[in-house]
C-alpha positions in Angstrom: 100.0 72.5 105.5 98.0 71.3 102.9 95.4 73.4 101.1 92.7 72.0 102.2 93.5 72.0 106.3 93.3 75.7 105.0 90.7 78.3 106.6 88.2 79.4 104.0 89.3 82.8 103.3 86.5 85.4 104.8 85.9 86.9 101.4 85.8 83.6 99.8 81.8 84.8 99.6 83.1 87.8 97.4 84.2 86.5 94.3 84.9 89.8 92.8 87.6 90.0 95.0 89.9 87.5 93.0 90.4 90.1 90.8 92.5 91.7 93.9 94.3 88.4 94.6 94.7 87.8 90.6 96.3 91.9 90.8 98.2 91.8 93.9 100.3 88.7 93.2 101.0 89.7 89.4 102.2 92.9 90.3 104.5 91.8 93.2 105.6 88.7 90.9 106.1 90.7 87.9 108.2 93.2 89.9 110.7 90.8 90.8 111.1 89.3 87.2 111.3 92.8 85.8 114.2 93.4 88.1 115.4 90.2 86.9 115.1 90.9 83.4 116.3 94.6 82.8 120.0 93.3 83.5 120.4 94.4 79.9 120.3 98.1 80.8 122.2 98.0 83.9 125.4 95.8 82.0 127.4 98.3 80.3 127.7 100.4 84.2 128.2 96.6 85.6 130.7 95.9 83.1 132.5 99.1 83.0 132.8 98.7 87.1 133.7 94.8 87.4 135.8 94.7 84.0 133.1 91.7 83.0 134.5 89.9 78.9 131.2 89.6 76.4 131.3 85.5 78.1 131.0 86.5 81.1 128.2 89.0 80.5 126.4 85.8 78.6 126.9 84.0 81.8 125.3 87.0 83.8 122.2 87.0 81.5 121.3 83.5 81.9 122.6 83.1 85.0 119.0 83.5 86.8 117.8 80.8 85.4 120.2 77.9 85.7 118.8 76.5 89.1 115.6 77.2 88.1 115.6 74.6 85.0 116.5 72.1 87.4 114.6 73.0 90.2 110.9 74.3 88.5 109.3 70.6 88.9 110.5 69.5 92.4 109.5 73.5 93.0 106.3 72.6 91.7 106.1 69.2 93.7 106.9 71.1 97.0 105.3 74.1 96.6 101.6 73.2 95.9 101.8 71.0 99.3 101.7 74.3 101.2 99.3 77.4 101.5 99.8 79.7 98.4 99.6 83.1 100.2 102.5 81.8 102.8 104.8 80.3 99.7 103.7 83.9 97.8 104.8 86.2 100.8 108.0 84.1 101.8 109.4 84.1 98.3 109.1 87.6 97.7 111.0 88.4 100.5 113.6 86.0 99.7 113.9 87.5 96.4 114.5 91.4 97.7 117.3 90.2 100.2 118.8 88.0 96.6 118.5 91.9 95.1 120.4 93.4 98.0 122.5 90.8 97.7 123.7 91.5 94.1 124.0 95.3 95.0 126.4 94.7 97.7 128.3 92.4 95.4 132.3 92.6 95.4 132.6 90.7 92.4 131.1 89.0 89.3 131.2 85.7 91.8 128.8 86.9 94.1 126.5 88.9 91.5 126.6 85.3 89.1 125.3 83.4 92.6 123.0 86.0 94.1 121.1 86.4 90.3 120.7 82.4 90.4 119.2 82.6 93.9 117.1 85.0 92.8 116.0 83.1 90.0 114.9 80.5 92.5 112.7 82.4 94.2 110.8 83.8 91.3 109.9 79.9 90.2 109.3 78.8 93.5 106.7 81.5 93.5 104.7 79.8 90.7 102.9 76.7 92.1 101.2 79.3 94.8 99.8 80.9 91.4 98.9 77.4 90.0 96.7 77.1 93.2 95.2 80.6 93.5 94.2 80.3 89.9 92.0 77.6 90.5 90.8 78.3 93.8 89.0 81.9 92.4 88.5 81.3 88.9 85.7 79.2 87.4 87.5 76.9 84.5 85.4 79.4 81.6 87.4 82.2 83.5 91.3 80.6 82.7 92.0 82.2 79.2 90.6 85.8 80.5 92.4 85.5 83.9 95.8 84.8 81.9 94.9 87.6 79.6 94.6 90.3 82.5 97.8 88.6 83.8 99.6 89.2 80.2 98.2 93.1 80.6 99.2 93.6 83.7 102.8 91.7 83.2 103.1 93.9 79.7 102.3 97.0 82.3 104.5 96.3 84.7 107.4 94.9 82.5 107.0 98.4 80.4 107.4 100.5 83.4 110.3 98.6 84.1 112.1 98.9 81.0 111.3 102.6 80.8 112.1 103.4 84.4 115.2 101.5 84.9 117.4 104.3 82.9 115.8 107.0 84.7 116.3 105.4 88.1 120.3 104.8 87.1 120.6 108.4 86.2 118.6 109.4 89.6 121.2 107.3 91.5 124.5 108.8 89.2 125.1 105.8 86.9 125.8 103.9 90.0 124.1 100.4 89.2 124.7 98.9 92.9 122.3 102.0 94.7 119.5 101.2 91.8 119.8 97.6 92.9 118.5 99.0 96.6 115.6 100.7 95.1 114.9 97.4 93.1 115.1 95.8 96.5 113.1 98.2 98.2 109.8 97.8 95.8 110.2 94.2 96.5 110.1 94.6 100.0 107.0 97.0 99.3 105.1 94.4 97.5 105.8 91.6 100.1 103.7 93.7 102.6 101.0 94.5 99.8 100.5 91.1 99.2 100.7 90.4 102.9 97.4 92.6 103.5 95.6 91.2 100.4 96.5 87.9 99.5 94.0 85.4 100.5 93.1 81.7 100.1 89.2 80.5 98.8 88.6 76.9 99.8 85.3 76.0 97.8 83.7 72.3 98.4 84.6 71.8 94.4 88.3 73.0 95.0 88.0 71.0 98.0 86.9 67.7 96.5 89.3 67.9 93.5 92.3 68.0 95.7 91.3 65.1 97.8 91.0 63.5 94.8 94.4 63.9 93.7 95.5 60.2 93.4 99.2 59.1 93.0 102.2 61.9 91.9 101.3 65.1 90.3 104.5 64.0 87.8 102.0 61.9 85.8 100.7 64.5 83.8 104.3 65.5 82.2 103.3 61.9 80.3 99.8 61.8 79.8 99.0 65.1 77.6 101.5 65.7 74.5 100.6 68.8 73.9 102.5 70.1 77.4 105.6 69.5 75.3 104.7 70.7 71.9 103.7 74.2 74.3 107.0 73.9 76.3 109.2 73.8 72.8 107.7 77.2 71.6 108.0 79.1 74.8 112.0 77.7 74.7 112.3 78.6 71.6 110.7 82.1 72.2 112.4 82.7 75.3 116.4 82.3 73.6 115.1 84.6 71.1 113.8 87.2 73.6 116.6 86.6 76.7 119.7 86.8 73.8 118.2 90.3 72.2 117.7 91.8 76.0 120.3 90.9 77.2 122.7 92.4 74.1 120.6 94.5 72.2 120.8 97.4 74.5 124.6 97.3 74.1 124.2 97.1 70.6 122.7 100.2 70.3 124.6 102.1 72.5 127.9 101.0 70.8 126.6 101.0 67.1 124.0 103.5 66.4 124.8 105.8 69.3 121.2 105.1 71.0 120.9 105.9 74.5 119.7 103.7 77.3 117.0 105.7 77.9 116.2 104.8 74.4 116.5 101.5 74.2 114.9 101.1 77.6 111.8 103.0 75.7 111.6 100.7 73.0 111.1 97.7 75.3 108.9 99.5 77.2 107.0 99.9 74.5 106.9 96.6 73.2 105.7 95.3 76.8 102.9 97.9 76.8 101.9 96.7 73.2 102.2 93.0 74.4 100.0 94.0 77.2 97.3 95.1 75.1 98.0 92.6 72.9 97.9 89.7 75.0 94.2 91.4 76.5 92.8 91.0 72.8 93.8 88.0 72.1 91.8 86.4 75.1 88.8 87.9 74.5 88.5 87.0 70.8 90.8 84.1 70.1 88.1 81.6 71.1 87.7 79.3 68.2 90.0 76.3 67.8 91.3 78.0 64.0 91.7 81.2 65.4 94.0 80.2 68.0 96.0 78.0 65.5 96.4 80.9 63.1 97.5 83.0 66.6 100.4 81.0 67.2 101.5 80.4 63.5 101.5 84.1 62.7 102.9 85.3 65.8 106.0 82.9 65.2 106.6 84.1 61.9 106.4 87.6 63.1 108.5 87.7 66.2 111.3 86.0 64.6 111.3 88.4 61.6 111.0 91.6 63.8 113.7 90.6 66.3 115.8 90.0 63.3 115.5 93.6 61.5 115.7 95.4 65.2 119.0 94.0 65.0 119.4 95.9 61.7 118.8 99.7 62.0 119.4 102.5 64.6 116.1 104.5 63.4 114.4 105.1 65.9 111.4 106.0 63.6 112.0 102.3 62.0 112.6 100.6 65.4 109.7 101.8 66.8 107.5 100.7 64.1 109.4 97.2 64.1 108.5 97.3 68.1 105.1 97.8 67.9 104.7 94.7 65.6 106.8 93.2 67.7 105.0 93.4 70.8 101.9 92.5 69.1 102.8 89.3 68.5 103.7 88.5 72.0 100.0 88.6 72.5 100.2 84.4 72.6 101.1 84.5 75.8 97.6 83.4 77.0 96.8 80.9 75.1 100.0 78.9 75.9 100.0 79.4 79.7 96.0 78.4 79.3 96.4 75.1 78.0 97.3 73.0 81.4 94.1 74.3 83.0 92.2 72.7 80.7 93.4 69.5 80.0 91.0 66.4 80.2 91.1 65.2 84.0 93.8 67.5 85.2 94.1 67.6 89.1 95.1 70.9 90.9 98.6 70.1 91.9 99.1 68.2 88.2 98.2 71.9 86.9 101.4 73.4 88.9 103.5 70.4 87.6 102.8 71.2 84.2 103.0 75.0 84.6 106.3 74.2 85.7 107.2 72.1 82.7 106.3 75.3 80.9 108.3 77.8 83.3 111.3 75.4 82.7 111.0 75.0 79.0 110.8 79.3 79.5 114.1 79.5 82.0 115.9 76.7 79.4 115.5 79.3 76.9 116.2 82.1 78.9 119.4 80.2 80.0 120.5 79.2 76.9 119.9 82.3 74.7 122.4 84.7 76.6 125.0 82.8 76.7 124.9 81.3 72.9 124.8 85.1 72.0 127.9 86.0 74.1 130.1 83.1 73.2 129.5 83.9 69.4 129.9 87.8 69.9 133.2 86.5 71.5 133.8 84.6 68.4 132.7 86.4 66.0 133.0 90.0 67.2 129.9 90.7 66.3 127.1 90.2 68.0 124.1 91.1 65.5 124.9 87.7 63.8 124.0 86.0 66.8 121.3 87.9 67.7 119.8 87.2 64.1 120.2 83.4 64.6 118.7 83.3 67.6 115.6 85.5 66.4 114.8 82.5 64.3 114.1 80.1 67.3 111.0 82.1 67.5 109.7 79.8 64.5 109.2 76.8 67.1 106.4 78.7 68.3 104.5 78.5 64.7 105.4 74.9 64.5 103.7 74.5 67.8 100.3 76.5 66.6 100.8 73.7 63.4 100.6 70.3 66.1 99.1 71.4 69.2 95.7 69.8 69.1 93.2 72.5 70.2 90.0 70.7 71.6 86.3 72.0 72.0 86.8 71.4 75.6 89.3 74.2 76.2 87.5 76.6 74.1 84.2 75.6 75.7 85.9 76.1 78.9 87.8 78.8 78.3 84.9 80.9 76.3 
C-alpha cells in the first residue's frame, strides 16, 4: 500500500508525539544493529568453539553486510512503496528469528548466512525511517531529529558494548545462550514498536508524494554531494568495522585486557559520540562551522584509532576514547544532507539514504576482512588496524568539497 492510501494516524493532531515514533523506532533499530555489531566481543568464545582461522573471522565481521551493499537501493525502491510502521514491525521480527538463527548455528556456514540475513533486515528497515522522518518532522527540525537519533544510537550502542560481556558471563561464556537474549530484546522491541509506531499523513506530505514524478533513482545523479558524503561514511565505516571487529582480540591477547574492558571502552566512546553527536546539531549551524566539523573530526578519528592500536593503558586508552568518540559527533550532519537537497521528493530521500547506508555497509564489509587477510599475512594485526585508521581521512576530504548551501542551514536551523 502506498503512503498515501494510508489512514492519518489519530495522533497526527499531536505533534509532540513524533518524538515517540522518532524514540521507539531508534531504539528497536539500534538494538538490532548493536547485536550486529558487538560480534567483536562474542569472537574469541565463537572462535574457541567452531575452531574459526583470523580469515574466516574477517569474513564473519563483514559478513552482515555483503547483501546489504547490493541490496540497500532496490531496498530503498521497494520499501518506501509500503506503509513504514508495517515494513518497521515486519523487519524487526525477521531480524530476532536471523539472531536465533545464528545461536542455533552448527557451524561457521550457517552463522556466515544467518549474519547476512540479518544484515538484510536491518537495511530494509531504513526507507520506513526515510518516510517517518518526513512525515513528523518540519524540514527546520532534520539536523536536530538526526542529532537525538545520534544520542540515542550512542545510548543504545554504549549499553551494548558494555553489557554484552556481562551478559556472556551471566550465561557461562556460552556465546550461543547470549544470542537468545539478543533475540529476545528484539522480539521485545517488535511489540513496543507495534503499540507506538504510527503513520502522520499531512496534506503537504501528501501533495509531495503525489508529486513524485518518474524513479526515485534520479537523485543518485542529480546532487554530487550524495557521493562526496557516501565516500567519507566508507571510508569511516572500514576504519571503525576493522578496529571492532579485531581490536577486542587485540587486547585480550597483547595487553592482557579483559572483555569486560574493552567492551567499556566502546561503550564509552558510543556514550561520548552520543553527546557528541547532540552538540553538534544544536550549534554546527553555519555553513564554516560544519566544514571545520567534518575536516577536524577526520583528522582526529584516524589518529585516535591509530594510537588505540598502540597501548594497553587503560588510563591512556580511555583518554584516547573520549577523543575518539567525540569526533564521531558528524554523524548528523552527514545523514542530514539528503533531506535537504533542492527539489528532493520523499521516496528520492530513502534512495539517497540508501546510497549513504551502502557506502556505510561497503565499508563495513570491506574493513573486516582487509584486516583479517593481512593479520593472516602478516601475523600481526595492529599494522592493519593502523592502515585502515587512516581511511578515516576521506571524511575530512569530504568536509573540504561538499558544498554546504544556505538552504540546508536555513532549513536545518
Amino acid at each position: 500500500m502506498h503512503p498515501t492510501a494510508a489512514k492519518t494516524a489519530k495522533d497526527s493532531g499531536r505533534p509532540a508525539y513524533r518524538w515517540v515514533v522518532l524514540g521507539a523506532w531508534i531504539v528497536s533499530h539500534v538494538l538490532a544493529f548493536s547485536t550486529m555489531s558487538v560480534l567483536g566481543i562474542l569472537l574469541p568464545s565463537i572462535t574457541a568453539e567452531l575452531g574459526l582461522s583470523p580469515a574466516q573471522q574477517g569474513l564473519l565481521g563483514s559478513s552482515a553486510q555483503w547483501g546489504t551493499m547490493v541490496l540497500a537501493i532496490p531496498f530503498a525502491l521497494w520499501g518506501s512503496r509500503y506503509n513504514p510502521v508495517l515494513l518497521t514491525g515486519a523487519t524487526l521480527a525477521l531480524g530476532a528469528a536471523c539472531v536465533f538463527l545464528q545461536g542455533l548455528a552448527p557451524g561457521f556456514a550457517v552463522l556466515l548466512v544467518a549474519r547476512v540475513l540479518f544484515g538484510l533486515t536491518i537495511t530494509a528497515r531504513r526507507a520506513g525511517f526515510a518516510l517517518l522522518l518526513q512525515q513528523w518532522f518540519a524540514p527546520r527540525e532534520i539536523v536536530l531529529a538526526n542529532a537525538v537519533v545520534t544520542g540515542v544510537f550512542g545510548a543504545v550502542m554504549g549499553l551494548g558494548w558494555v553489557g554484552t560481556p556481562l551478559l556472556l558471563d551471566a550465561v557461562g561464556g556460552d556465546w550461543r545462550d547470549a544470542m537468545y537474549v539478543l533475540g529476545g530484546l528484539l522480539v521485545a522491541s517488535a511489540v513496543v514498536w507495534a503499540v507506538l509506531g504510527r503513520q502522520r499523513i499531512t496534506p503537504e506530505y501528501a501533495t509531495r508524494v503525489r508529486s513524485q514524478a518518474g524513479s526515485p533513482l534520479g537523485s543518485l545523479f542529480r546532487y554530487r554531494d550524495l557521493w562526496l558524503c557516501g565516500l567519507a561514511f566508507f571510508g569511516a565505516q572500514l576504519a571503525w568495522m576493522a578496529f571492532t571487529t579485531f581490536w577486542p582480540t587485540l587486547m585480550l591477547d597483547r595487553y592482557g585486557a579483559s572483555l569486560k574492558w574493552s567492551g567499556s571502552i566502546l561503550g564509552i566512546n558510543s556514550i561520548a559520540a552520543a553527546v557528541a553527536g547532540l552538540a553538534v546539531g544544536l550549534v554546527a549551524t553555519q555553513p564554516g562551522r560544519r566544514r571545520a566539523v567534518l575536516i577536524a573530526s577526520g583528522v582526529v578519528l584516524a589518529l585516535t584509532l591509530a594510537a588505540m592500536n598502540l597501548t594497553g593503558s587503560i588510563p591512556l586508552l580511555t583518554a584516547l576514547d573520549l577523543v575518539n568518540g567525540a569526533a564521531w559527533g558528524f554523524w548528523p550532519l552527514l545523514m542530514a544532507i539528503p533531506f535537504g537537497l533542492p527539489g528532493i521528493k520523499p521516496r528520492e530521500v530513502a534512495v539517497a539514504l540508501a546510497l549513504l547506508d551502502t557506502s556505510m555497509l561497503a565499508g563495513g564489509a570491506v574493513g573486516p576482512i582487509l584486516a583479517g587477510f593481512a593479520q593472516q599475512a602478516t601475523g600481526d594485526i595492529r599494522v592493519a588496524l593502523i592502515v585502515a585508521s587512516m581511511f578515516c581521512l576521506t571524511l575530512a576530504a569530504t568536509g573540504l568539497l561538499v558544498r554546504v548551501r544556505r538552504r540546508e542551514v536555513a532549513t536545518a536551523a
